[in-house]
Backbone as JSON, one array per atom type, in Angstrom:
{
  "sequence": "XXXXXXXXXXXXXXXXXXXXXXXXXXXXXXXXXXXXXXXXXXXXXXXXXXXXXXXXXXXXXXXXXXXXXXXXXXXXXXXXXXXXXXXXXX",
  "N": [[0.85, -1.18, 0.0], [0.74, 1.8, -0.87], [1.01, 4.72, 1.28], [0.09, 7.87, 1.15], [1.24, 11.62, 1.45], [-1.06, 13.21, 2.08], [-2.63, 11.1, 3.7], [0.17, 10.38, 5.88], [-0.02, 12.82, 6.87], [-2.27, 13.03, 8.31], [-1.78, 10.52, 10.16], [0.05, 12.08, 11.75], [-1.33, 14.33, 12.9], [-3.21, 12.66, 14.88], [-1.24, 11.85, 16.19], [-0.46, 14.52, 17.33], [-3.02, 15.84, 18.36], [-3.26, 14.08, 20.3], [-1.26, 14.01, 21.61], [-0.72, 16.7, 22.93], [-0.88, 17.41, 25.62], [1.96, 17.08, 26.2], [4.78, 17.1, 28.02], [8.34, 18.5, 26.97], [10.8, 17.01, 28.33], [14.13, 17.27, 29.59], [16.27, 14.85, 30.69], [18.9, 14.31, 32.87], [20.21, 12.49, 33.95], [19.78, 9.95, 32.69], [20.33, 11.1, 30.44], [18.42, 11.64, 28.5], [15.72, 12.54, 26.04], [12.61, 13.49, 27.14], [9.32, 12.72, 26.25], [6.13, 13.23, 28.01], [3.41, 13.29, 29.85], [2.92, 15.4, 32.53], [0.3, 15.3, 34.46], [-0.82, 12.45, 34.32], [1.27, 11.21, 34.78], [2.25, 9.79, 32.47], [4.25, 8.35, 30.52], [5.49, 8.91, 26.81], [7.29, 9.04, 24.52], [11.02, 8.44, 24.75], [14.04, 10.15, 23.72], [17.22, 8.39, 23.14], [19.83, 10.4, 23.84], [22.92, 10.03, 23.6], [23.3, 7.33, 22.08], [21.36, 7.75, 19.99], [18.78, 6.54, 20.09], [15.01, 5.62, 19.78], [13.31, 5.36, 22.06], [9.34, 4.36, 22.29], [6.71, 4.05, 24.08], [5.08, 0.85, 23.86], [2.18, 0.28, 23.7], [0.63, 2.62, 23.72], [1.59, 3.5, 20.98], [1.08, 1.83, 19.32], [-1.61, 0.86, 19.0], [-2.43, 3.06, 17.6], [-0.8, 2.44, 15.31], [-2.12, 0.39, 14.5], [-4.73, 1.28, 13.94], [-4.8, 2.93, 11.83], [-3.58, 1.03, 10.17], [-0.75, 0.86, 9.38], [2.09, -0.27, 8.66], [5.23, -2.08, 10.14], [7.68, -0.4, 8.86], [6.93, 1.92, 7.41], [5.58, 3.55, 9.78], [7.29, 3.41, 11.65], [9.44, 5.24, 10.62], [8.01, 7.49, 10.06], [7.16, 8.29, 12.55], [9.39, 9.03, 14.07], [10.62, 10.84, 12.62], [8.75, 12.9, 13.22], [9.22, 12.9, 15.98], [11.8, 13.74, 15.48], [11.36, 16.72, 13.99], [9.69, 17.75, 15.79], [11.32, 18.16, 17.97], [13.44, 19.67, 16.74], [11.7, 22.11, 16.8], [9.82, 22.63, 15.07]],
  "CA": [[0.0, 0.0, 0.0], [1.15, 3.42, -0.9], [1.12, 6.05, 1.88], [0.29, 9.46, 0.25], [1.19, 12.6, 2.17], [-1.94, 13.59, 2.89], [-2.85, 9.55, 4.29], [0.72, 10.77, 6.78], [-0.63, 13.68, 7.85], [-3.77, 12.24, 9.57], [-1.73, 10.5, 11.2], [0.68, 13.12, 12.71], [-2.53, 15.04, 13.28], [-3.81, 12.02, 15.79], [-0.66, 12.36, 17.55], [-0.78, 15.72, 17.88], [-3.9, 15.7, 18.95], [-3.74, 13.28, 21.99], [-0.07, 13.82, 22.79], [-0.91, 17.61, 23.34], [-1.16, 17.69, 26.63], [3.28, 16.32, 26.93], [5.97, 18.33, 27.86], [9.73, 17.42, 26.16], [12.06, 16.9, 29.09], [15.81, 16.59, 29.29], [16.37, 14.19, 31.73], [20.21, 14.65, 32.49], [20.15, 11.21, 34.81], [19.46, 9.28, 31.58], [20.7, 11.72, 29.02], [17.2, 11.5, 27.27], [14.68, 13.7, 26.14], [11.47, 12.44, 27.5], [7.85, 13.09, 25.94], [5.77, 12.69, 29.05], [2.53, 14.11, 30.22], [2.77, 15.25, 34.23], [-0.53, 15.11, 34.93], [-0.84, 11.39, 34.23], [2.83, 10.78, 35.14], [2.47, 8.64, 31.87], [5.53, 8.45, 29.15], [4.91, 8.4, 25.29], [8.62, 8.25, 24.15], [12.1, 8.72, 25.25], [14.95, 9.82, 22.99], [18.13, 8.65, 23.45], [21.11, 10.94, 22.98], [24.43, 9.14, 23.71], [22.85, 6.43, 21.16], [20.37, 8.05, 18.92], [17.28, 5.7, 19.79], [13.46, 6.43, 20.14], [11.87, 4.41, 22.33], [7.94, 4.43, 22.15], [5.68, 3.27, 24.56], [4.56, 0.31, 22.65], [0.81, 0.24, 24.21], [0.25, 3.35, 22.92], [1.52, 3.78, 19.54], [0.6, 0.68, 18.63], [-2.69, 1.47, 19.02], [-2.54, 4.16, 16.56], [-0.29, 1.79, 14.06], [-3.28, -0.52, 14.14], [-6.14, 2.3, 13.5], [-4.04, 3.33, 10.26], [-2.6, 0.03, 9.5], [0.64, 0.8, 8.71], [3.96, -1.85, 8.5], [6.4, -1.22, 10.76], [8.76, 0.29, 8.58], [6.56, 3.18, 7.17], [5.04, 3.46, 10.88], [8.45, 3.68, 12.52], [10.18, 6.11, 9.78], [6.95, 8.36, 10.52], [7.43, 8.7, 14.11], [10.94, 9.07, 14.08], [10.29, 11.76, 11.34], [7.67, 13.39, 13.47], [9.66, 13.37, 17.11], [12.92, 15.23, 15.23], [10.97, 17.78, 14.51], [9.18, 18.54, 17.97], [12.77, 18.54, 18.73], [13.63, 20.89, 15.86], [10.88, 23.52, 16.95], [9.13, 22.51, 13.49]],
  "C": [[0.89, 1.23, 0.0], [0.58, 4.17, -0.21], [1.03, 7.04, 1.22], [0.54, 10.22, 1.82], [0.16, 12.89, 2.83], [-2.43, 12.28, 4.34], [-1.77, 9.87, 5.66], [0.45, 11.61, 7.6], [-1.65, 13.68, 8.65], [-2.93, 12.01, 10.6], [-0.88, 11.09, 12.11], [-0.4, 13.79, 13.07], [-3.3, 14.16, 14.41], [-2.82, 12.48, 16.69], [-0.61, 13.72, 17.83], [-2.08, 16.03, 18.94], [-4.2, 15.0, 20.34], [-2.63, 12.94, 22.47], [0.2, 15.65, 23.35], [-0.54, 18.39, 24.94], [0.6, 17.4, 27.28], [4.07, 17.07, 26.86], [7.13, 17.77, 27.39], [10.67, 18.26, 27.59], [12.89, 16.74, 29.02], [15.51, 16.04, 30.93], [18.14, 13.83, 32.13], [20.73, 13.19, 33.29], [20.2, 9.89, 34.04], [19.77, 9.5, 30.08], [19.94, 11.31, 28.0], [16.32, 12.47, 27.83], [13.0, 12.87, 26.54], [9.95, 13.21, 26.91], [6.88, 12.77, 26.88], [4.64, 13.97, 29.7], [2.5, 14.1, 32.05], [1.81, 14.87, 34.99], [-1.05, 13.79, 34.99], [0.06, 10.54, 34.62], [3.07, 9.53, 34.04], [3.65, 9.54, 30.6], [5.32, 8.28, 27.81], [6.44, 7.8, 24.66], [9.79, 9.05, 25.0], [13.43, 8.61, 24.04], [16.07, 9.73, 23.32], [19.69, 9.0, 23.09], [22.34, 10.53, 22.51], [24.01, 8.14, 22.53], [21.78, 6.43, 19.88], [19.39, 7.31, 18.76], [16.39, 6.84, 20.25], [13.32, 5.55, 20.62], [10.68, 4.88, 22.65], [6.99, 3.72, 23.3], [4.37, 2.45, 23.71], [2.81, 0.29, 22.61], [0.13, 1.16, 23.21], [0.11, 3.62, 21.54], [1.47, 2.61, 18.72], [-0.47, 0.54, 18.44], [-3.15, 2.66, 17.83], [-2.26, 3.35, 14.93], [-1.65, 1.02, 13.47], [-4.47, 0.33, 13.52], [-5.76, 2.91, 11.74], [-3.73, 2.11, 9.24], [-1.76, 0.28, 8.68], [1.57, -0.26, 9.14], [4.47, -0.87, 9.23], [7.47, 0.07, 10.09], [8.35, 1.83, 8.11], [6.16, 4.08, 8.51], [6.19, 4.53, 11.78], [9.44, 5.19, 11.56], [9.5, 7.5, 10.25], [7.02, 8.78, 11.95], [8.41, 9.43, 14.69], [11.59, 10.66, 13.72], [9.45, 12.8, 12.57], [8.45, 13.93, 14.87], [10.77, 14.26, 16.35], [12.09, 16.86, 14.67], [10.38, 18.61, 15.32], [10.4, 19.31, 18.3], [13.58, 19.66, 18.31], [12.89, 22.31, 16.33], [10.11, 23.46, 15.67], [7.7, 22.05, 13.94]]
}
């Protein structure tokens, strides 16, 4: 299945939408940036610097992968894609 742009932007527009409420922490204890809503004390992802991963809280955005049905690899590129620019200010 071909992904169009617009088909991507939905779903950055879900997460936006219901990760709204998360502030981006440096966590200097862990040397990661953390996506994490206080009021829930729940975590969405964590990037990490020294090593350049994302991890995802799989519960969640798996949940989303499934509502779209996307493959990992377009899924994960998209996310990936989506946290560097939070991180950018984009």
């Amino acid at each position: 299945m071909n992904y169009t742009e617009k088909y991507k932007i939905g779903v950055i527009k879900q997460f936006e939408k219901e990760l709204n409420k998360c502030e981006i922490i440096y966590n200097p204890n862990t040397k990661g940036i953390w996506f994490i809503n206080r009021e829930t004390k729940y975590w969405y992802l964590e990037y990490k610097i020294e090593t350049n991963y994302l991890w995802w809280r799989y519960e969640y955005f798996n949940r989303i992968k499934k509502l779209f049905a996307m493959p990992d690899e377009v899924f994960n590129k998209l996310i990936s894609e989506w946290v560097e620019n939070k991180l950018n200010g984009k």
